[in-house]
C-alpha positions in Angstrom: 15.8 81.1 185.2 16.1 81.6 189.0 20.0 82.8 187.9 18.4 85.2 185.3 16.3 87.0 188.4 19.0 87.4 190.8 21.4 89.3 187.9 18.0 91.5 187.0 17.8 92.5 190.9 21.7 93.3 191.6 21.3 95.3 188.2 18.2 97.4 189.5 20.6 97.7 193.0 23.7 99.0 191.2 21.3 101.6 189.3 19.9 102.8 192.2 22.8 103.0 193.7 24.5 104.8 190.9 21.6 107.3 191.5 22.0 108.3 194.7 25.8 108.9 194.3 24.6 110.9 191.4 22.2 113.3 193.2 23.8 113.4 197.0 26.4 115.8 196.0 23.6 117.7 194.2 21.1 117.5 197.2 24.3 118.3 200.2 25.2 121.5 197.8 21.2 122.3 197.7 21.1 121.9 201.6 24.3 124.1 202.7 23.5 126.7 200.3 19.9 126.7 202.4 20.9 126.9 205.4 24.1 129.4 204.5 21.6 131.9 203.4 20.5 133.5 206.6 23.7 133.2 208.0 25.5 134.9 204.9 23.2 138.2 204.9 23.4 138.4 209.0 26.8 138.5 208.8 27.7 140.5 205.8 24.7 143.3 206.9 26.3 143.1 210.3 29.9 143.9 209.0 28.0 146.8 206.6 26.9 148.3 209.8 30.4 147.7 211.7 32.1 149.6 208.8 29.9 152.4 209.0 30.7 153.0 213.0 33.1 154.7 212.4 31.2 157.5 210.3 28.4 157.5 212.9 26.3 155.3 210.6 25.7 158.1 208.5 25.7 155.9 205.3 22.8 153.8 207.2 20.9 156.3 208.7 17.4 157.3 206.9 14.6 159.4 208.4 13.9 160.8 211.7 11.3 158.7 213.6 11.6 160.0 217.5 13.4 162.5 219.4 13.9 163.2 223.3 16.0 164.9 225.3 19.2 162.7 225.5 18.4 161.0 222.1 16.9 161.2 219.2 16.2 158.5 216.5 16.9 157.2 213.0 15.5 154.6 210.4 18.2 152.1 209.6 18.6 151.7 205.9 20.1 148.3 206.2 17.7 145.7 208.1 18.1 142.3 209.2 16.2 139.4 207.3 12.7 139.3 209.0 13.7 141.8 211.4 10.6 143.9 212.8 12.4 146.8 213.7 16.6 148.4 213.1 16.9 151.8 214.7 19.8 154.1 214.5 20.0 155.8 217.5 21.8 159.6 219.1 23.2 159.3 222.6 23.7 162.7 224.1 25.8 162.4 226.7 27.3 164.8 229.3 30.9 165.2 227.9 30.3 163.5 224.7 27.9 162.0 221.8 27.7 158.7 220.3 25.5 156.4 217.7 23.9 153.1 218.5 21.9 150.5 215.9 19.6 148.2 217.4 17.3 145.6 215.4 14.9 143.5 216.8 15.6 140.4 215.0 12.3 138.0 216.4 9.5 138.6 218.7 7.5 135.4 220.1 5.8 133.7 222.9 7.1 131.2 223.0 10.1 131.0 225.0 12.1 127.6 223.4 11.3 128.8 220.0 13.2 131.8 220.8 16.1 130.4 222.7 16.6 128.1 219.7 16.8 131.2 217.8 19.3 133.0 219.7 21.7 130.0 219.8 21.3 129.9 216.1 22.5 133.4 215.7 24.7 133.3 218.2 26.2 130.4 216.1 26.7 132.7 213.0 28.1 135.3 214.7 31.0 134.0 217.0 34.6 133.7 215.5 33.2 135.1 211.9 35.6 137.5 210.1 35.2 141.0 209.9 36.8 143.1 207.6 36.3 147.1 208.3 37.5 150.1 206.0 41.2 149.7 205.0 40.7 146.1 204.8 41.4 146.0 208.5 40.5 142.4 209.4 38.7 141.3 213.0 37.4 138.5 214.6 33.9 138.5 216.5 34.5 137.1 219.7 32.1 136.8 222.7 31.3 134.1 225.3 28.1 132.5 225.2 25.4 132.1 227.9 22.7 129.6 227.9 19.3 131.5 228.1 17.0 130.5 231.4 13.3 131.9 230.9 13.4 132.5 234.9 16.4 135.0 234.2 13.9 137.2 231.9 17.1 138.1 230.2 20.3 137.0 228.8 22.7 139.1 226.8 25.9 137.9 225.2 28.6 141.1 224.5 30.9 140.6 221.3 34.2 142.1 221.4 36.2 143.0 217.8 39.8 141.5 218.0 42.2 143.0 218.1 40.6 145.6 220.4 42.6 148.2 218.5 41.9 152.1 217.8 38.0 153.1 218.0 36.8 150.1 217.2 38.0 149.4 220.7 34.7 151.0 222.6 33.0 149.0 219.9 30.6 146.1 221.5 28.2 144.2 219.7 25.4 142.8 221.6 22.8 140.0 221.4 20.4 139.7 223.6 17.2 137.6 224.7 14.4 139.4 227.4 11.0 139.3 228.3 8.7 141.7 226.5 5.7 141.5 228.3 4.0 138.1 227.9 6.7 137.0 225.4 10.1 136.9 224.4 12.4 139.0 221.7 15.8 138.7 220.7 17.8 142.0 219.6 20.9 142.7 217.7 23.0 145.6 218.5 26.3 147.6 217.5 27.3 150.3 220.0 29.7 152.9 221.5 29.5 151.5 225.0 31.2 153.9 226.9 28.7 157.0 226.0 25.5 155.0 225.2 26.3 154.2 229.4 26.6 157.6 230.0 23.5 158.5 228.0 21.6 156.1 229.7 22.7 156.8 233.4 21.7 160.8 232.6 17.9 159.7 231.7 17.9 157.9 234.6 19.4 160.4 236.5 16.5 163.4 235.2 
């Protein structure tokens, strides 16, 4: 009898067992393809918005929403998942023009909520594989800087590699700063070279 009881318990152990063989593969698939999903559409809109660069983001670019002297801007048509904010914007510069897209990807108060945040991104970003028109492939490469809430700010500047042709002045930017009592992380894609140019003229007049 006592025999009998032991083989009924290794028999309930070997089916449980047997069950969670079963259902790990099942529940690992279930919890990559989870957390792959933000991560997937960050990357692919990013590389939608890298492609159109080149075109001035004129296959991106909706309505007119603001316009000043050195800039004016436009409604992104693509947006980042729980984004508050993608702009396109104009930068009229002395010798030359140039388009910049910005999204504000979170806004917070609280400061290690955010940081967290930004590594995360960061995270998806870094060393991911774009491909731009002509199936020219590029790596995202940029060298990342641990966020202090003392600093107020902390940007981290993505260069495409190879740095060949005009996706050369190309930088993408992620950056952390204080926005008045709390904290925001934005996403950018820019022409460097004129949106500094822009930017010094405003400050300039």
């Amino acid at each position: 009898m006592h025999r009998v009881g032991i083989y009924c318990i290794l028999a309930e152990i070997l089916s449980m067992r047997n069950t969670i063989l079963t259902l790990a593969p099942v529940l690992l698939s279930a919890s990559l393809s989870a957390q792959g999903v933000f991560s997937n559409k960050t990357q692919s809109i990013l590389e939608k918005v890298i492609q159109d660069y080149p075109n001035h983001f004129y296959h991106i670019k909706g309505e007119m929403i603001a316009q000043a002297r050195q800039t004016t801007e436009y409604r992104s048509t693509l947006q980042l998942p729980g984004s508050s904010s993608c702009i396109i914007t104009l930068y009229r510069a002395t010798r030359d023009e140039g388009y910049g897209w910005t999204c504000t990807v979170l806004e917070a108060g609280n400061f290690e909520q955010v940081k967290e945040k930004f590594r995360e991104i960061y995270g998806q970003l870094t060393n991911s594989i774009v491909t731009t028109g002509g199936q020219k492939t590029f790596i995202l490469s940029g060298q990342y800087e641990e966020p202090v809430q003392e600093k107020k700010r902390t940007q981290v500047v993505f260069s495409l590699l190879p740095g060949v042709g005009e996706m050369k002045k190309l930088k993408v930017e992620l950056s952390l700063c204080q926005d008045g009592k709390g904290w925001k992380i934005v996403l950018s894609v820019n022409d460097q070279e004129v949106k500094g140019e822009a930017q010094n003229a405003i400050t300039v007049n």
